[in-house]
gemmi code that builds the backbone of each chain (N, CA, C; Angstrom):
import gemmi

chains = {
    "A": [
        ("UNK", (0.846, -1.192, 0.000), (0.000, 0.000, 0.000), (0.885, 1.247, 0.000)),
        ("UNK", (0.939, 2.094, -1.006), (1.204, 2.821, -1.200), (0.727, 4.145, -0.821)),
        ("UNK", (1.362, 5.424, -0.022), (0.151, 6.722, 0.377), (0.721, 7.209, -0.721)),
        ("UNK", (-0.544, 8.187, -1.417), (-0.566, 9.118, -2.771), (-0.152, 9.967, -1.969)),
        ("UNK", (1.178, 11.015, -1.346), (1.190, 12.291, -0.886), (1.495, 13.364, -2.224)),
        ("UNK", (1.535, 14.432, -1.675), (1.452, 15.901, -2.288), (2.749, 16.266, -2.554)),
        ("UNK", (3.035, 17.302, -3.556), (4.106, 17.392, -3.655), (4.827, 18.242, -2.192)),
        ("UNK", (6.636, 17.698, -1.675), (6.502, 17.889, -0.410), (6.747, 19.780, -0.410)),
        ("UNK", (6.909, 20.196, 0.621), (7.013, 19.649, 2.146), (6.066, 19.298, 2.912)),
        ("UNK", (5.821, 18.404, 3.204), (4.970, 17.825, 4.130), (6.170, 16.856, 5.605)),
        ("UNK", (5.275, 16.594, 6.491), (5.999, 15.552, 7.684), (6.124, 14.012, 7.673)),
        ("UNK", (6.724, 13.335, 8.085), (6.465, 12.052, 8.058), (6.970, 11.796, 9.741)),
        ("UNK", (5.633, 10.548, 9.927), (6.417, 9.906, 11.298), (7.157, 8.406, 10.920)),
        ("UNK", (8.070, 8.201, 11.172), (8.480, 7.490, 11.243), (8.752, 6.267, 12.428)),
        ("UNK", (7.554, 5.249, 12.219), (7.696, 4.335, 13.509), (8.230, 2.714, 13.071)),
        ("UNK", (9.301, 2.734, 13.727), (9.862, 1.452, 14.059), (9.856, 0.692, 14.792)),
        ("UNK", (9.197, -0.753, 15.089), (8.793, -1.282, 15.921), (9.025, -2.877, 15.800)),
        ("UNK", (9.199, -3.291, 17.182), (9.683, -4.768, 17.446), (8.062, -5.290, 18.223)),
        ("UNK", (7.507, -6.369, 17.753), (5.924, -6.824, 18.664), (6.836, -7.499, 19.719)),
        ("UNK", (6.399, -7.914, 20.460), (6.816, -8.835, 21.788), (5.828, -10.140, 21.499)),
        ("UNK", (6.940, -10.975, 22.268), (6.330, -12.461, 21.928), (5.537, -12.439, 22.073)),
        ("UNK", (3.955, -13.047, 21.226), (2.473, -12.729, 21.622), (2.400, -14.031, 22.184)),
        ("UNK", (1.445, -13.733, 22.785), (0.808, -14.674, 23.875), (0.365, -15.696, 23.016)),
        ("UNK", (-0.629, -16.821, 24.167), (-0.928, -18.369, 23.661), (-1.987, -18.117, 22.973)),
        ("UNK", (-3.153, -16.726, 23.096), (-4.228, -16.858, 22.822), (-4.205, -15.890, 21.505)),
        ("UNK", (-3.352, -15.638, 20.981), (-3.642, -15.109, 19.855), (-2.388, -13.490, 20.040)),
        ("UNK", (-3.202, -12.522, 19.177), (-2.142, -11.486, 18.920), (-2.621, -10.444, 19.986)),
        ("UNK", (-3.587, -11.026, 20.955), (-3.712, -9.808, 22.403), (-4.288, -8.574, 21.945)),
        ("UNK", (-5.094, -8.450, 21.231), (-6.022, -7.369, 20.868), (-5.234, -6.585, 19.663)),
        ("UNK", (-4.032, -6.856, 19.549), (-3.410, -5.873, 18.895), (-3.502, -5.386, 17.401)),
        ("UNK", (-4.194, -6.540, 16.459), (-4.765, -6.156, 15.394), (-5.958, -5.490, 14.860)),
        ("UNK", (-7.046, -5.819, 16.622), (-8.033, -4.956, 15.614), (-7.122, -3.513, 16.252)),
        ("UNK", (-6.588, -3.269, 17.218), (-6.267, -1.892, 17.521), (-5.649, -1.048, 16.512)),
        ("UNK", (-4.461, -1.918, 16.115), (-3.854, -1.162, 14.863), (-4.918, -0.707, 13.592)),
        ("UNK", (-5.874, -1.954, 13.561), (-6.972, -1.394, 12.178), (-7.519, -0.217, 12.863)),
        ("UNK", (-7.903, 0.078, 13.920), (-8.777, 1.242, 14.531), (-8.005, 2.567, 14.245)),
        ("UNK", (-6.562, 2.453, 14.821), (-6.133, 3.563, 14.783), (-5.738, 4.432, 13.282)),
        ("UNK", (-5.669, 3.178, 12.349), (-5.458, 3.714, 10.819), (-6.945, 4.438, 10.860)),
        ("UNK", (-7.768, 4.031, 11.361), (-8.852, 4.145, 10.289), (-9.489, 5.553, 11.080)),
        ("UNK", (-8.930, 5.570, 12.463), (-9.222, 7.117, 12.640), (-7.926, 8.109, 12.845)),
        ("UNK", (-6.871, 7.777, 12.329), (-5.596, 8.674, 11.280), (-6.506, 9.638, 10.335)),
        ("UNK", (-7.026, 8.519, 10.067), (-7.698, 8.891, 8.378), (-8.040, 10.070, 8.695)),
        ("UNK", (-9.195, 9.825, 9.663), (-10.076, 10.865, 9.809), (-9.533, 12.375, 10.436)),
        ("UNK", (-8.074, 12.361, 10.984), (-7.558, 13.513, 11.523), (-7.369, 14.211, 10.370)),
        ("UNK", (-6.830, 16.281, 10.860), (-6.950, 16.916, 9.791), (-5.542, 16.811, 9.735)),
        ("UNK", (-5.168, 16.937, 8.461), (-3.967, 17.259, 7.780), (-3.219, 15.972, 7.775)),
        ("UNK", (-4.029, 14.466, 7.879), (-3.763, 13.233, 7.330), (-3.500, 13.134, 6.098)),
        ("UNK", (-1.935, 12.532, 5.536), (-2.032, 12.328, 4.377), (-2.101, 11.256, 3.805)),
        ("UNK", (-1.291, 10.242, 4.710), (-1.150, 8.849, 4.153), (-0.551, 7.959, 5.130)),
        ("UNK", (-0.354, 6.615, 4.864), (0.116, 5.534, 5.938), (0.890, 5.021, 4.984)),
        ("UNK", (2.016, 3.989, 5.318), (2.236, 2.567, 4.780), (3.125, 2.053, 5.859)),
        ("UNK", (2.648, 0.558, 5.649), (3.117, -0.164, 6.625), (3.395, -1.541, 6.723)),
        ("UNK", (4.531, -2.271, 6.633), (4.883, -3.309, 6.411), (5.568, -3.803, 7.950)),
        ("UNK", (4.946, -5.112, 8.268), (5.839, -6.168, 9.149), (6.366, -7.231, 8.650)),
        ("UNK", (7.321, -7.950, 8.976), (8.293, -8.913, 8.452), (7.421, -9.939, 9.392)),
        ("UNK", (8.337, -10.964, 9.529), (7.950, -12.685, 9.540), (8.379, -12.789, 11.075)),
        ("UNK", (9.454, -11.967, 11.175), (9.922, -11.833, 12.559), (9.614, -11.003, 13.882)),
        ("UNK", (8.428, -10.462, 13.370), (7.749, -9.278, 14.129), (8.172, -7.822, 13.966)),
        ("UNK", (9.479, -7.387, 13.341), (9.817, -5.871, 12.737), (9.072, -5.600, 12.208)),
        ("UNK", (8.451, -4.341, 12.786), (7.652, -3.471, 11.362), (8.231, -2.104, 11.734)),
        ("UNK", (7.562, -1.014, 9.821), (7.226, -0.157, 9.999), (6.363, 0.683, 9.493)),
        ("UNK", (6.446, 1.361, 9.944), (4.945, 2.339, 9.912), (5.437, 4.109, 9.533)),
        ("UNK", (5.121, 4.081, 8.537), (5.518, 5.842, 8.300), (3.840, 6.790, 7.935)),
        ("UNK", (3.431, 7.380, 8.692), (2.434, 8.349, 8.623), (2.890, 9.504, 7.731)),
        ("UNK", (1.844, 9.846, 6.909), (2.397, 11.770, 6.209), (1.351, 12.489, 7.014)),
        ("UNK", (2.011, 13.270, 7.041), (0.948, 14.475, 7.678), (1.713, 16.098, 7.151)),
        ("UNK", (0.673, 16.980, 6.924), (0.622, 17.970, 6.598), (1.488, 19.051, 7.139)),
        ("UNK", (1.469, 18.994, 8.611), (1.718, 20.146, 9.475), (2.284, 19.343, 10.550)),
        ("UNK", (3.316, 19.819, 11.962), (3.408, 19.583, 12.654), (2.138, 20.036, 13.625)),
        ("UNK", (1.485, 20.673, 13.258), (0.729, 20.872, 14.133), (-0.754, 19.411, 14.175)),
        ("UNK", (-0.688, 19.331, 12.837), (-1.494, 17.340, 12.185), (-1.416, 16.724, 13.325)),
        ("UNK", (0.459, 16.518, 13.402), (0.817, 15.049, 13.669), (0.747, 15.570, 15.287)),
        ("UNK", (1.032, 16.718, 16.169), (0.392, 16.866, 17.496), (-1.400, 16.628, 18.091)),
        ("UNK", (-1.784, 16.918, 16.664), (-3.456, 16.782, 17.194), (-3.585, 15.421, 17.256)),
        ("UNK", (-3.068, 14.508, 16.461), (-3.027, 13.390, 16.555), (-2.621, 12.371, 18.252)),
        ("UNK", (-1.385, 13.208, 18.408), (-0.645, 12.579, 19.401), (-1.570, 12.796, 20.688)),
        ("UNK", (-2.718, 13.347, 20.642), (-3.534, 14.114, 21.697), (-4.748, 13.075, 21.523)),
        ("UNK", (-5.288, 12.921, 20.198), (-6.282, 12.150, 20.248), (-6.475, 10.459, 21.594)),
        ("UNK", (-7.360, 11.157, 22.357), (-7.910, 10.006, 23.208), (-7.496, 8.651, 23.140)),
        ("UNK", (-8.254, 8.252, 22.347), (-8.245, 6.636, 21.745), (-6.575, 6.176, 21.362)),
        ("UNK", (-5.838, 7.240, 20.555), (-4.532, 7.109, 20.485), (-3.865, 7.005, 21.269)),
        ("UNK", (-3.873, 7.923, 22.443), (-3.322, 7.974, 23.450), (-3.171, 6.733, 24.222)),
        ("UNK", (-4.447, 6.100, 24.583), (-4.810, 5.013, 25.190), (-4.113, 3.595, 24.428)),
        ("UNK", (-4.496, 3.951, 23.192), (-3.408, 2.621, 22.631), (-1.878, 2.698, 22.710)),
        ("UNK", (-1.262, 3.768, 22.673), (-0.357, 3.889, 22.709), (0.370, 3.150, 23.927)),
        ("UNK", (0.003, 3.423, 24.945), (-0.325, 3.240, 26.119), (-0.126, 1.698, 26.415)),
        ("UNK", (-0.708, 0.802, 25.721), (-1.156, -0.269, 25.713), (0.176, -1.216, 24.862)),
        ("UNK", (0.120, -0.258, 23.859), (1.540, -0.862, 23.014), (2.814, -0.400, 23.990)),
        ("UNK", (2.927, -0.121, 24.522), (4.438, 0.277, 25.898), (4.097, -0.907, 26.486)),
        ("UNK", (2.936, -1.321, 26.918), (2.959, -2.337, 28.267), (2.714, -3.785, 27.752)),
        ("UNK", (2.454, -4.194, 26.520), (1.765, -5.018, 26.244), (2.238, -5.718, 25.000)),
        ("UNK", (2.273, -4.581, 23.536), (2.622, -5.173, 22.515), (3.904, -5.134, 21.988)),
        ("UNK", (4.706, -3.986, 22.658), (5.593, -3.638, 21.666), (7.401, -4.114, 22.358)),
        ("UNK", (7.866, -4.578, 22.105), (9.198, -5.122, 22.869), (10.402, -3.886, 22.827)),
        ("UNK", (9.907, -2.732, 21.795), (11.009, -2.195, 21.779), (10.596, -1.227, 20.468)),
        ("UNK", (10.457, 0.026, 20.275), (9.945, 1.093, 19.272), (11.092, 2.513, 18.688)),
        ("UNK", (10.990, 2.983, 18.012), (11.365, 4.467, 17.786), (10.414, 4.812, 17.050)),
        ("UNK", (10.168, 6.182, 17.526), (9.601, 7.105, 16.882), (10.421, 8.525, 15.929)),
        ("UNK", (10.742, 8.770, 14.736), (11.439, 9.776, 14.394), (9.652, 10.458, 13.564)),
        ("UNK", (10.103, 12.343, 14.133), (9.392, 12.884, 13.369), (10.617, 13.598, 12.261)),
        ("UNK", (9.932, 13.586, 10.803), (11.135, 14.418, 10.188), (9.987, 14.879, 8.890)),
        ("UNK", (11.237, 16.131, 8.558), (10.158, 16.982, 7.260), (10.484, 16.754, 6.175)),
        ("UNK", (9.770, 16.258, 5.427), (10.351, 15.657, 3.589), (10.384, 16.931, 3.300)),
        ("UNK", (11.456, 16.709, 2.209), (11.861, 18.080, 1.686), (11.657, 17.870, -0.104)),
        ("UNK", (11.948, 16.356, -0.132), (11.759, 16.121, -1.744), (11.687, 14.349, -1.939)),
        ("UNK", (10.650, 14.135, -3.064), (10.125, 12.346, -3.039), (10.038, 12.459, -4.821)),
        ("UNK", (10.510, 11.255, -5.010), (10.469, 10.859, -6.170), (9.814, 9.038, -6.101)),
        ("UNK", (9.522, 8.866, -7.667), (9.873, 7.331, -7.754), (9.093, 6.354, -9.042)),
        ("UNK", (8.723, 5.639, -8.799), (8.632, 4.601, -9.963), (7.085, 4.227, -10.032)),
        ("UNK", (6.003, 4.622, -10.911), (4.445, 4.509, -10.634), (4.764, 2.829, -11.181)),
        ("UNK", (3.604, 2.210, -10.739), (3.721, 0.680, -11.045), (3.484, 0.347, -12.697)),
        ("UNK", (3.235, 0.972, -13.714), (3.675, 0.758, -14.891), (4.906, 1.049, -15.373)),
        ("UNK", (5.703, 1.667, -14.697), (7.280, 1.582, -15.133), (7.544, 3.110, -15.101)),
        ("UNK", (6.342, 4.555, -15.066), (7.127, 5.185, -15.479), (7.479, 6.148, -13.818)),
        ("UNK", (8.513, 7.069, -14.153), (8.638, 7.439, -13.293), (7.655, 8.975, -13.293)),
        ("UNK", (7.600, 9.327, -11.748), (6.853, 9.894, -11.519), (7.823, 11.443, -10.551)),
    ],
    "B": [
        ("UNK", (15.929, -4.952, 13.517), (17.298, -4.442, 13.272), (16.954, -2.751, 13.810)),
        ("UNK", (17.503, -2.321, 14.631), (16.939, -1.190, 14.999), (18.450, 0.197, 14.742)),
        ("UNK", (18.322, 0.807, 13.939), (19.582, 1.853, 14.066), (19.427, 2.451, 15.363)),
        ("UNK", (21.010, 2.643, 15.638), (21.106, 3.481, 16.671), (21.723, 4.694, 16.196)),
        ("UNK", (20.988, 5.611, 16.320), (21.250, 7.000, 15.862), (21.565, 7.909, 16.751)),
        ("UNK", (22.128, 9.337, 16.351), (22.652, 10.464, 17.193), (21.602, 11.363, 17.666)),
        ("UNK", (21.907, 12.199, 18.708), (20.719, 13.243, 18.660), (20.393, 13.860, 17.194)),
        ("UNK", (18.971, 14.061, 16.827), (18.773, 14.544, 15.949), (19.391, 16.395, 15.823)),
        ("UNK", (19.231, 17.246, 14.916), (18.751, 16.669, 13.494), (19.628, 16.061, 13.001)),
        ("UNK", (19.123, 14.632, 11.797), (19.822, 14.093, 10.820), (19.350, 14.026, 9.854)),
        ("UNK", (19.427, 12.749, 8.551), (18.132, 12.818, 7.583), (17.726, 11.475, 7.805)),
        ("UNK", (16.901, 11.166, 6.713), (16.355, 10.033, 6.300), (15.635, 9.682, 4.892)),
        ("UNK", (16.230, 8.361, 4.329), (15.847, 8.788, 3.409), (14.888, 7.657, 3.099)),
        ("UNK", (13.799, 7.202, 2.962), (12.334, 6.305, 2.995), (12.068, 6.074, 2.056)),
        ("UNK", (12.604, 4.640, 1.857), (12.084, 3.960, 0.199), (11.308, 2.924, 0.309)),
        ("UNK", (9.859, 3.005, 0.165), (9.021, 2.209, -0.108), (8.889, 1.427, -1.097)),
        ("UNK", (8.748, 0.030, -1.076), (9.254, -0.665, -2.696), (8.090, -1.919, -3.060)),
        ("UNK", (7.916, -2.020, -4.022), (7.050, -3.624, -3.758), (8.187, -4.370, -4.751)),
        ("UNK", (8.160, -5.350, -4.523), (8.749, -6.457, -5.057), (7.534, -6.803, -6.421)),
        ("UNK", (8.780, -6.791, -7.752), (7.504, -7.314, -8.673), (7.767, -8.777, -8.643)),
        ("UNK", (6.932, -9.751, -9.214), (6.356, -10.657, -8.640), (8.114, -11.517, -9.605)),
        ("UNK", (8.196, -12.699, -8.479), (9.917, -13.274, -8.761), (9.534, -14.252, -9.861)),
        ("UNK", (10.730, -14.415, -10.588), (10.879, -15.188, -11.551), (10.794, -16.351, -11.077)),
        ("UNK", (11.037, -17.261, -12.181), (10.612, -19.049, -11.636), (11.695, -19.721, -11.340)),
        ("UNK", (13.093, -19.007, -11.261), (14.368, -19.549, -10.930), (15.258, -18.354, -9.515)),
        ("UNK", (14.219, -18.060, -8.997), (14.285, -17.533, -7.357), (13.985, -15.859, -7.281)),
        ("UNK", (15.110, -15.375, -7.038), (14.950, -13.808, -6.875), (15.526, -13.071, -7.188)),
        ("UNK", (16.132, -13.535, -8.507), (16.419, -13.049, -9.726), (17.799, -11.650, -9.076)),
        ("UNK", (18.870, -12.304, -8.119), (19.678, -12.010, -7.618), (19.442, -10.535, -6.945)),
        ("UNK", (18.444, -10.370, -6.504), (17.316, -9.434, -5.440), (18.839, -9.622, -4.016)),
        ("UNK", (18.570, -10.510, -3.976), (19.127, -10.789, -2.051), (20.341, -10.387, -1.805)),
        ("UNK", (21.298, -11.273, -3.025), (22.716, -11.163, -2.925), (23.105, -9.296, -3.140)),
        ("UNK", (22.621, -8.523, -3.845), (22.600, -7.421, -4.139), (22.011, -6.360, -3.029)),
        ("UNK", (20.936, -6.700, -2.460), (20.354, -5.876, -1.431), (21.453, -6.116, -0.056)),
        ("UNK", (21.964, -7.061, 0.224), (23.506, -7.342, 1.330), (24.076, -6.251, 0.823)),
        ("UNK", (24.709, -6.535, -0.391), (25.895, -5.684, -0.713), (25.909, -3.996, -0.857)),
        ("UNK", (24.240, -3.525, -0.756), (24.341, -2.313, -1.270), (24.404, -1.612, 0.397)),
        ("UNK", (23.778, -2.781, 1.557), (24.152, -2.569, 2.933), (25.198, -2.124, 3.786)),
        ("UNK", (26.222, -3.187, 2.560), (27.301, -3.184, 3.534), (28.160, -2.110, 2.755)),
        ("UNK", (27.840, -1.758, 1.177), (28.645, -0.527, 1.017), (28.107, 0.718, 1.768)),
        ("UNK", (26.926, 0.737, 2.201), (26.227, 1.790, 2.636), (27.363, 2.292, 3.534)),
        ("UNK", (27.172, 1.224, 4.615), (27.865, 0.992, 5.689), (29.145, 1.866, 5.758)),
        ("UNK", (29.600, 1.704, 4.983), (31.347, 2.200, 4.603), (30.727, 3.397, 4.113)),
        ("UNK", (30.097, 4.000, 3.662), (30.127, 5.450, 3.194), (30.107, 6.712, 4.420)),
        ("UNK", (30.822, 7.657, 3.931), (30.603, 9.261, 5.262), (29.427, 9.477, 5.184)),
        ("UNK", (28.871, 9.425, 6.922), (27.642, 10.509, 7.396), (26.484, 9.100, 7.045)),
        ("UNK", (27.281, 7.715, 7.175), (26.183, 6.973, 7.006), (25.660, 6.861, 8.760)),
        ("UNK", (24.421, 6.738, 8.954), (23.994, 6.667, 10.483), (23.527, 5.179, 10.692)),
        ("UNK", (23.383, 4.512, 9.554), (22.272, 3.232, 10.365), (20.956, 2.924, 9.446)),
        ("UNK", (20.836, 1.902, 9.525), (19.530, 1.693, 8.406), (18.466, 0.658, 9.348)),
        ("UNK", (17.275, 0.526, 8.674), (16.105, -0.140, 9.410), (15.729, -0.953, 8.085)),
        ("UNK", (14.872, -1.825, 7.682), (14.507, -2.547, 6.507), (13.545, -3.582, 7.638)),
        ("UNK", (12.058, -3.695, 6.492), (11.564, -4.805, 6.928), (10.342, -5.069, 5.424)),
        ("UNK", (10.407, -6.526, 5.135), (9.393, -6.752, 4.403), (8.545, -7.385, 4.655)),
        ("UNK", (7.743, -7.507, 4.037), (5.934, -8.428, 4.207), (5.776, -9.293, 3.383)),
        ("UNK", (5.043, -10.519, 3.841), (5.019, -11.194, 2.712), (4.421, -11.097, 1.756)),
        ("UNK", (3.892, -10.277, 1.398), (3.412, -9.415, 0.397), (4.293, -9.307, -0.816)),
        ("UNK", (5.771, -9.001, -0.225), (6.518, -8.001, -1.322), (6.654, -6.514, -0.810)),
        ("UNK", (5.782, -6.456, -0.123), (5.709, -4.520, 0.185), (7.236, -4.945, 1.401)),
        ("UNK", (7.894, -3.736, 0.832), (9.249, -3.661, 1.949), (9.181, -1.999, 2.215)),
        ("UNK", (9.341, -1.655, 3.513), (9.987, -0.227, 3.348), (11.440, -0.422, 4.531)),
        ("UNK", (12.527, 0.514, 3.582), (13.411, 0.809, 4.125), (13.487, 2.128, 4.807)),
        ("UNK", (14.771, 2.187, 5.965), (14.488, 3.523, 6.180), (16.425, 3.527, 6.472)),
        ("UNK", (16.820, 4.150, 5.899), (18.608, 4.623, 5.784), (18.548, 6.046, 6.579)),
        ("UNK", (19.382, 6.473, 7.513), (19.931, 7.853, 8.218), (21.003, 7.955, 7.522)),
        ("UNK", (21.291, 9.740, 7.925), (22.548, 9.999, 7.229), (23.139, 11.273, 7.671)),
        ("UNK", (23.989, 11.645, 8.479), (24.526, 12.978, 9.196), (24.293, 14.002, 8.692)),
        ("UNK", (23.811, 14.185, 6.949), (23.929, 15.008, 6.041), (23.585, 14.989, 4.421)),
        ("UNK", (22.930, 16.005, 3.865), (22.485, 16.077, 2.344), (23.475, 15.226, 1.453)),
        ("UNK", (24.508, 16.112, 2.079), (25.841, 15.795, 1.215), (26.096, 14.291, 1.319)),
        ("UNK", (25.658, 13.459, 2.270), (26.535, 12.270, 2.522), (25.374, 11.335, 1.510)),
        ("UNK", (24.131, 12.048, 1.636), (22.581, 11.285, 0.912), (23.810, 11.315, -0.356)),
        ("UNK", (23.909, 12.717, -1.082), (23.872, 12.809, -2.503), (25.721, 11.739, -2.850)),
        ("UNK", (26.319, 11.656, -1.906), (27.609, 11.142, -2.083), (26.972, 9.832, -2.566)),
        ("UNK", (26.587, 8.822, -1.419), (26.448, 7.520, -1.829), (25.059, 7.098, -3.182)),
        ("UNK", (24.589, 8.358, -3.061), (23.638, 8.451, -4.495), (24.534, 8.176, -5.563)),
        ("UNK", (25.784, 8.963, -5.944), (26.563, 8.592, -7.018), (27.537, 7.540, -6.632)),
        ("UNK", (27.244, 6.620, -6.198), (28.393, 5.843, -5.934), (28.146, 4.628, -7.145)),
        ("UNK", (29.361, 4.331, -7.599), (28.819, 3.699, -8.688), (28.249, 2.863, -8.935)),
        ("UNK", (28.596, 1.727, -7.948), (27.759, 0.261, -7.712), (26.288, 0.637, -7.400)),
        ("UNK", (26.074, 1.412, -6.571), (24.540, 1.761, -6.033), (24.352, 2.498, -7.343)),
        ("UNK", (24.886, 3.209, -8.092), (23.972, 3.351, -9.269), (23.350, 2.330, -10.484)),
        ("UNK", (24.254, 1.230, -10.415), (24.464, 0.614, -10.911), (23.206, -0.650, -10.540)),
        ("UNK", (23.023, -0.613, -9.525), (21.869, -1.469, -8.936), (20.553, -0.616, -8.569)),
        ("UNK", (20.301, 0.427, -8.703), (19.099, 1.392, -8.728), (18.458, 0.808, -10.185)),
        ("UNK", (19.445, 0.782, -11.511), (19.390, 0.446, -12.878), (18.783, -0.477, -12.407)),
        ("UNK", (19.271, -1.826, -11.849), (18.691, -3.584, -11.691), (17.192, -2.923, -11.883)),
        ("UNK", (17.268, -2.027, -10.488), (16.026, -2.348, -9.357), (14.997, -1.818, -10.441)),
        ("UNK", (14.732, -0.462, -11.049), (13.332, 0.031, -11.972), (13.744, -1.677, -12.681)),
        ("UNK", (14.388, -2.294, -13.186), (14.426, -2.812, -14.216), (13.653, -4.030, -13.967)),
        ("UNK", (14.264, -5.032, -13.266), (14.083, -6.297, -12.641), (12.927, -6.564, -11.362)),
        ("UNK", (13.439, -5.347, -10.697), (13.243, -6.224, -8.922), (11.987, -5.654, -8.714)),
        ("UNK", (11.477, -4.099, -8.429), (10.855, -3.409, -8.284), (9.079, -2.607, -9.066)),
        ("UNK", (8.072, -3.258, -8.845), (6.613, -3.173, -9.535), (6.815, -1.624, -9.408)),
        ("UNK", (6.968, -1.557, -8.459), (6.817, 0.388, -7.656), (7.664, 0.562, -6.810)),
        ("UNK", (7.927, 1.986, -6.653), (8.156, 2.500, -5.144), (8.627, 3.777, -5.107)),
        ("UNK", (8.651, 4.484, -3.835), (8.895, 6.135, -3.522), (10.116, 6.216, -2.854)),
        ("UNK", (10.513, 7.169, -2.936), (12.129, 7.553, -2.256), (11.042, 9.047, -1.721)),
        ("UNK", (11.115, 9.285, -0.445), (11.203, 10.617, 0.078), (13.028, 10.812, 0.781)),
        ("UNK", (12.949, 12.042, 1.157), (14.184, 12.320, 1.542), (13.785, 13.185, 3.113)),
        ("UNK", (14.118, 13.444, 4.094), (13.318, 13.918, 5.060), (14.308, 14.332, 6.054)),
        ("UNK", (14.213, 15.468, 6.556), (14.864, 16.291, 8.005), (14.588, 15.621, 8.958)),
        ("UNK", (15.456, 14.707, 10.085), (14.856, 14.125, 11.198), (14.790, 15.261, 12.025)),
        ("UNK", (13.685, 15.863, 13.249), (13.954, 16.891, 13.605), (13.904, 16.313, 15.504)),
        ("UNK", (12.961, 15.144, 15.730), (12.753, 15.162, 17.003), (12.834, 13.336, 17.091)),
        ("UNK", (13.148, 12.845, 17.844), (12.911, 11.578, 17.779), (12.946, 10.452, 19.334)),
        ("UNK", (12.256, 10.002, 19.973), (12.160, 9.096, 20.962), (11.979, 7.657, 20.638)),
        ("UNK", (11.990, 7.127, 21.965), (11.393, 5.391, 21.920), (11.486, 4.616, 23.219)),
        ("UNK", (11.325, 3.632, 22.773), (11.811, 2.737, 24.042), (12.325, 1.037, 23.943)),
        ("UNK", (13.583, 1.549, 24.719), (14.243, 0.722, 25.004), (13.887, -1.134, 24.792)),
        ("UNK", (14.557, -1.903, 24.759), (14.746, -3.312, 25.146), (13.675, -3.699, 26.312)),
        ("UNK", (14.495, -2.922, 27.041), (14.245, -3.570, 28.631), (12.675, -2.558, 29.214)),
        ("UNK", (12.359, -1.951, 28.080), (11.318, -1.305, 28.622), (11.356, 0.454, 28.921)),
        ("UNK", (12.813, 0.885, 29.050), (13.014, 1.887, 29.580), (12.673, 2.695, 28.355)),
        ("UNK", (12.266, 4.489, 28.172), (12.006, 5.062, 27.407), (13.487, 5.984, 27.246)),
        ("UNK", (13.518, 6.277, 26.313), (14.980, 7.103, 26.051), (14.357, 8.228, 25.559)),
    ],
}
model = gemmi.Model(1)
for chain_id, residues in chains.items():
    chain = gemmi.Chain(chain_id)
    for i, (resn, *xyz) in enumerate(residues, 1):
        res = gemmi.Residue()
        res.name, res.seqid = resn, gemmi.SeqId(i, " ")
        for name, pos in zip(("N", "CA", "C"), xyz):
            atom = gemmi.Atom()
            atom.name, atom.element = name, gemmi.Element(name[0])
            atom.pos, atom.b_iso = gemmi.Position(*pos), 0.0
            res.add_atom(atom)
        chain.add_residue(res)
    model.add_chain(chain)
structure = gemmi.Structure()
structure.add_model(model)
structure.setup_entities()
């Protein structure tokens, strides 16, 4: 999944993350949480895009676009976020970084070959 | 694989990629090439540390640091890595984005739990 962003400057978060051994009973709530929180990203203002890949070994990452630093703070405030967040420290996550940084310039390859 | 990086600011440079779908005699020398462009990374000035994780999907995003513009645009011309950018539109790669990005603030937490 690819995010369509704008031409930049725009923000990106950058999250890197290790899961912790999941338990016997499954993945411990942690998938529908992650679907929840994309799906009200969405809905924040100055959301631009997600993508997010985990490996086989539990590494993932997760890069958010957002518009404004001021986006990606309303975000960090949102309730429900907060609370998961919260949850991923104690529960899911074995080990994280967070980098915020400002694209300055993006290029690349549209899936018919040409570049974009 | 988690970089360990300096106080910010640094950069980053975020290449989202999908894997186009592999030939019928493996991965069409994908693997041996993605090592090597690591470990030259590695050896280049103002390199900080890299992150990589894929899905079984094919969707991979990388994420490379770098002390500096200059050190991005150095190992940009380096010849082998140009030389395998060629492979990648050609062979390896359906899609993908290169942003380039200012790290400006960055946290996490630790192994053992502790937050840094």
């Amino acid at each position: 999944m690819f995010a369509q962003t704008p031409e930049p400057p725009y923000y990106a978060v950058i999250f890197t993350n290790q899961r912790s051994r999941q338990s016997a009973d499954g993945d411990d709530g942690y998938a529908d949480t992650a679907e929840r929180m994309v799906a009200l990203a969405k809905q924040q203002p100055g959301f631009l895009g997600v993508e997010s890949v985990r490996g086989a070994d539990g590494m993932g990452i997760t890069v958010s676009y957002w518009s404004s630093e001021e986006s990606i703070a309303g975000w960090r405030q949102h309730t429900e976020h907060t609370l998961a967040r919260e949850q991923g420290r104690k529960r899911w996550y074995g080990q994280f970084s967070v980098r915020v940084a400002k694209v300055d310039r993006a290029y690349g390859m549209a899936p018919q070959g040409e570049r974009s």
